[in-house]
C-alpha positions as CSV (number, residue, x, y, z in Angstrom):
1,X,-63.5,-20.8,17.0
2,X,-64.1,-17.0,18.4
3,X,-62.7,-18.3,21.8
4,X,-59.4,-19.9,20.0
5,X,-59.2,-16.9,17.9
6,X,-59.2,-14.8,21.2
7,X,-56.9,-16.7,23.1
8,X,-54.7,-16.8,20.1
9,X,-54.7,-12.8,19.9
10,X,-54.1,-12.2,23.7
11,X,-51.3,-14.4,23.7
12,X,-49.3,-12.5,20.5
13,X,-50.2,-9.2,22.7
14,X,-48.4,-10.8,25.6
15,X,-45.5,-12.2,24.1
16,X,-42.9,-9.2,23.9
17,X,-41.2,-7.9,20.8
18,X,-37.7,-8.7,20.4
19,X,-35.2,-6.1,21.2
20,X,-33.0,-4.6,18.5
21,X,-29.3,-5.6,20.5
22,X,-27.3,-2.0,20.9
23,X,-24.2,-4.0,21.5
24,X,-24.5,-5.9,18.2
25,X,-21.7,-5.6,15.3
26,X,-24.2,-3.8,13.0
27,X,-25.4,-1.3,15.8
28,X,-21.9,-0.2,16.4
29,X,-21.0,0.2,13.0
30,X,-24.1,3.0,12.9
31,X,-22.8,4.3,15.8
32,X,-19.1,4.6,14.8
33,X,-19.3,4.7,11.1
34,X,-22.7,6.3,10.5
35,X,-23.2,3.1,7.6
36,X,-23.8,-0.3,7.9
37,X,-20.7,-1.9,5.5
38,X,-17.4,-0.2,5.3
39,X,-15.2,-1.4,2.2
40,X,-12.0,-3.1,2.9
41,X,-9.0,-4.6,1.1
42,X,-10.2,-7.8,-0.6
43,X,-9.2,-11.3,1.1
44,X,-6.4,-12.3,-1.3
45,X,-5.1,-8.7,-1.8
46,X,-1.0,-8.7,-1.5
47,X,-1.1,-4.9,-0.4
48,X,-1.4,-4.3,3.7
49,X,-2.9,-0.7,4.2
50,X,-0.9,1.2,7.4
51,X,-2.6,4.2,8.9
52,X,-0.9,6.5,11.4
53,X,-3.6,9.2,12.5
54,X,-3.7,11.8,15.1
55,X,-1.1,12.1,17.6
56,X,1.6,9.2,18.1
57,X,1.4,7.9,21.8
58,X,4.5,6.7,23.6
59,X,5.2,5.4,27.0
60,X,2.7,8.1,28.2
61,X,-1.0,7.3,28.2
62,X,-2.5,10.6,26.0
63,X,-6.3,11.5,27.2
64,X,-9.3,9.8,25.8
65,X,-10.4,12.4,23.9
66,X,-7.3,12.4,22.1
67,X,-7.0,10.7,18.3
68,X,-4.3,8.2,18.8
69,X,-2.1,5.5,17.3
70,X,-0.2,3.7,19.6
71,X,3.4,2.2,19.1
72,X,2.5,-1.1,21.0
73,X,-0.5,-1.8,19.0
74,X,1.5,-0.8,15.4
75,X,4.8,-2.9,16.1
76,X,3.3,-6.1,16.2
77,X,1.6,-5.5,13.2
78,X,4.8,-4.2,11.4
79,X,6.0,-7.6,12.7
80,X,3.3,-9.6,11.4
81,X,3.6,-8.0,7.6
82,X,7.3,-8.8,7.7
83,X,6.4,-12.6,8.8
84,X,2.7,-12.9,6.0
85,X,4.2,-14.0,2.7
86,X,0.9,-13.4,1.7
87,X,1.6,-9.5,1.9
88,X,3.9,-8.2,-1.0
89,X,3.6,-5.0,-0.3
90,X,2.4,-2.2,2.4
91,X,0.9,1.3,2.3
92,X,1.7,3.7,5.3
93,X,-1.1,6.3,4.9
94,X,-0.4,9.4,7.4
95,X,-2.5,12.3,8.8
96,X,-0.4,12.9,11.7
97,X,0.3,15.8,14.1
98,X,3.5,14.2,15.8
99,X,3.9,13.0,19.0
100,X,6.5,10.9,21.2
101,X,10.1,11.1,19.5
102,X,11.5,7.8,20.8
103,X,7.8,6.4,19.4
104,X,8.1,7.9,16.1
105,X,11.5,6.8,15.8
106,X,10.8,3.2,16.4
107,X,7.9,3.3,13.9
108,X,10.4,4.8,11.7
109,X,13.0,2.3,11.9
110,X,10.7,-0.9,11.7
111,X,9.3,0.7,7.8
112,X,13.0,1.2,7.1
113,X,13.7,-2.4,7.9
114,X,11.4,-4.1,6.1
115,X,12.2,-6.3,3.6
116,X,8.8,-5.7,1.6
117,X,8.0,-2.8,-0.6
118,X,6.7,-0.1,1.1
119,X,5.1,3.3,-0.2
120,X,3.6,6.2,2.2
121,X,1.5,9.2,1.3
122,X,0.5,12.1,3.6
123,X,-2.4,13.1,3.9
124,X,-3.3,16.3,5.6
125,X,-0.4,16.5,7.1
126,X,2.6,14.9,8.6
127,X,4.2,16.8,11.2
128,X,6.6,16.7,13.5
129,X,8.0,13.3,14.3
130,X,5.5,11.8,11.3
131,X,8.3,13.3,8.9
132,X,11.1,10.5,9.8
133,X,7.8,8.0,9.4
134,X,7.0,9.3,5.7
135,X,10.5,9.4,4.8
136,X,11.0,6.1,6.5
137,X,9.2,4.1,3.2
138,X,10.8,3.2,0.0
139,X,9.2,5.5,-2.0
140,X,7.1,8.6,-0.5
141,X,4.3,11.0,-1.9
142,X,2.6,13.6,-0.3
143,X,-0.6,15.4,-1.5
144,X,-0.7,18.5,-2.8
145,X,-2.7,20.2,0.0
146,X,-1.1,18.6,2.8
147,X,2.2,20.1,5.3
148,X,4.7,18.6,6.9
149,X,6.0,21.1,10.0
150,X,9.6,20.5,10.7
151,X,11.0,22.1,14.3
152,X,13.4,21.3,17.2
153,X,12.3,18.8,19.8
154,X,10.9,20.1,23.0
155,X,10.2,18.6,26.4
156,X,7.1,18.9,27.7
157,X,6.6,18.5,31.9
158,X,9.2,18.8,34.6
159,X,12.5,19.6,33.0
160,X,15.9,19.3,35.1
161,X,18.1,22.7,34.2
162,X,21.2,21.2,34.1
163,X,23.6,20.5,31.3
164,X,22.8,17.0,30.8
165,X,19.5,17.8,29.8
166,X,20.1,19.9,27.0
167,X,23.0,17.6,25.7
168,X,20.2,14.9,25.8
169,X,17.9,16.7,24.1
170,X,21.0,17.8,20.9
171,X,21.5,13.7,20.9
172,X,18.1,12.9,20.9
173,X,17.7,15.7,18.0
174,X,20.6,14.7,16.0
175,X,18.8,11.1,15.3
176,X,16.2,12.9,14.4
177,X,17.9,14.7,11.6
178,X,20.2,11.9,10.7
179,X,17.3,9.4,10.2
180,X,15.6,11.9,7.7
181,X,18.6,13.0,6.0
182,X,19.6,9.4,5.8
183,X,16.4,8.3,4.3
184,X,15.4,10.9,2.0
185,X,17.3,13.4,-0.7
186,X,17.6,16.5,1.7
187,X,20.8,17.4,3.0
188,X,21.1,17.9,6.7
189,X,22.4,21.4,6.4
190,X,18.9,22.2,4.5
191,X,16.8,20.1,7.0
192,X,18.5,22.0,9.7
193,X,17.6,25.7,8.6
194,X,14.2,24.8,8.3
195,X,14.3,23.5,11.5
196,X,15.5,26.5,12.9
197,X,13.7,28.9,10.6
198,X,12.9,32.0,12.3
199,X,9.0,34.0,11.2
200,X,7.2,30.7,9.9
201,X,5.2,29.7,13.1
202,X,3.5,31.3,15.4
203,X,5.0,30.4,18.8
204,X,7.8,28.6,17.8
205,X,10.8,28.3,15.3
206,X,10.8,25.8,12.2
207,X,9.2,25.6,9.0
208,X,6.1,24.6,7.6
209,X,6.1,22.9,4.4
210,X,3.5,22.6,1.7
211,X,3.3,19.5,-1.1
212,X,5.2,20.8,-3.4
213,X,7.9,22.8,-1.5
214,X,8.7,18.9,0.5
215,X,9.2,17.8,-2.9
216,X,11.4,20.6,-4.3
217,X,13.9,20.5,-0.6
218,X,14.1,16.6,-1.5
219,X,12.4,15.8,1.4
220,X,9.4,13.6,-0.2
221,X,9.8,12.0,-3.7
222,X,6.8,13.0,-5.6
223,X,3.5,14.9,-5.6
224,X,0.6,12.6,-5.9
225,X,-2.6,10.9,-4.4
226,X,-3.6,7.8,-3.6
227,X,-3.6,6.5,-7.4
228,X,0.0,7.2,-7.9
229,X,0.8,5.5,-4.5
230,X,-1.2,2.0,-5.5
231,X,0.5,2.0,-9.0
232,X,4.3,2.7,-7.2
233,X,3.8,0.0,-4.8
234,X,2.7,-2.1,-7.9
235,X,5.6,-1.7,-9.6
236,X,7.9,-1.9,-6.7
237,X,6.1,-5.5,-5.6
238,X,7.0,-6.5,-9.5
239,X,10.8,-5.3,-9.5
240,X,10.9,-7.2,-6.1
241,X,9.7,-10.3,-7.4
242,X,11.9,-9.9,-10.5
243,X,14.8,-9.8,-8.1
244,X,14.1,-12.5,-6.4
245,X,13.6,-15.0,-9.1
246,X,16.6,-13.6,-10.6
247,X,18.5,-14.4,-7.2
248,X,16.6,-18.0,-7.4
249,X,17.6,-18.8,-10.7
């Protein structure tokens, strides 16, 4: 028995512990996250939650220390909302700092063009090309904290000093300011002398503007969090649905 018992302990001593798996889901989720579950929408919610973070990248790789959200990977899924009859309703949540124009735009005009309810909030802020984005949505709020920096377009890199360029850059402007005027209650003579507000930033000319003041110029609906943004999408998906069985009928 001693001799059993022995051979029995050896061979537990020799057999080696199982290695916790780095690469597994839960391990990166600690990694990432710092926790082990992170909530998400319920299965057989009708509301899709959109988030447009850190700076928008375009048809220029940004470097990888850079927070991003890339146009290819958010058109699809614009797509994909637009073709789910599952989803009634979708939430663009924004904390962005700007980024490619021609990007930005596109985003801008996919919300616009959805047949689907959509609500966005910003958070934090949302500047630059993030304000045709906000303004993009049925119905916008921002929080009371947050800023939205309105000011001219500007090329970055190797510019060509001729004419053309400049008349490029007033084109590429003026869609700018049509989509937001377009889109939201400010007029374009308003959105224009913020944007070329002299004294408001540091190294540049425009205007930074705070919750309440977006509001007030009629750029963003309403003051509010993400409470007020859930309940307006609610009753947006219900007026929808009204119209359509009305149409039915």
């Amino acid at each position: 028995m001693e001799h059993n018992s022995k051979y029995t302990s050896e061979q537990e001593e020799g057999q080696e512990q199982p290695k916790e798996d780095k690469s597994s889901p839960l391990m990166e989720k600690i990694q990432q996250l710092g926790q082990t579950n992170v909530p998400q929408l319920s299965q057989d919610s009708k509301i899709h939650c959109l988030t447009i973070v850190g700076q928008i990248e375009g048809h220029l790789q940004l470097p990888p220390q850079n927070k991003t959200t890339k146009y290819e990977h958010l058109i699809p899924q614009i797509v994909a909302i637009e073709q789910n009859p599952k989803i009634e309703g979708l939430l663009v949540i924004l904390n962005t700092v700007g980024g490619d124009v021609e990007a930005g735009l596109a985003i801008s005009e996919m919300l616009a063009s959805l047949s689907k309810p959509t609500v966005s909030i910003v958070l934090g802020g949302g500047h630059s090309i993030g304000v045709p984005i906000a303004v993009s949505c049925d119905y916008s709020f921002i929080a009371e904290t947050a800023t939205m920096t309105i000011h001219p377009i500007r090329l970055t890199g190797l510019v060509i000093g001729v004419p053309q360029t400049f008349e490029y850059l007033d084109k590429m402007q003026e869609r700018v300011v049509s989509f937001v005027t377009r889109h939201s209650n400010i007029s374009e003579e308003k959105f224009k002398n913020l944007m070329f507000e002299k004294g408001n930033l540091t190294r540049d000319i425009g205007t930074n503007v705070i919750g309440t003041d977006a509001v007030k110029y009629g750029l963003i609906d309403e003051v509010g969090g993400i409470g007020q943004a859930m309940r307006k999408l609610d009753e947006l998906i219900e007026i929808n649905k009204n119209n359509s069985e009305e149409l039915i009928q």
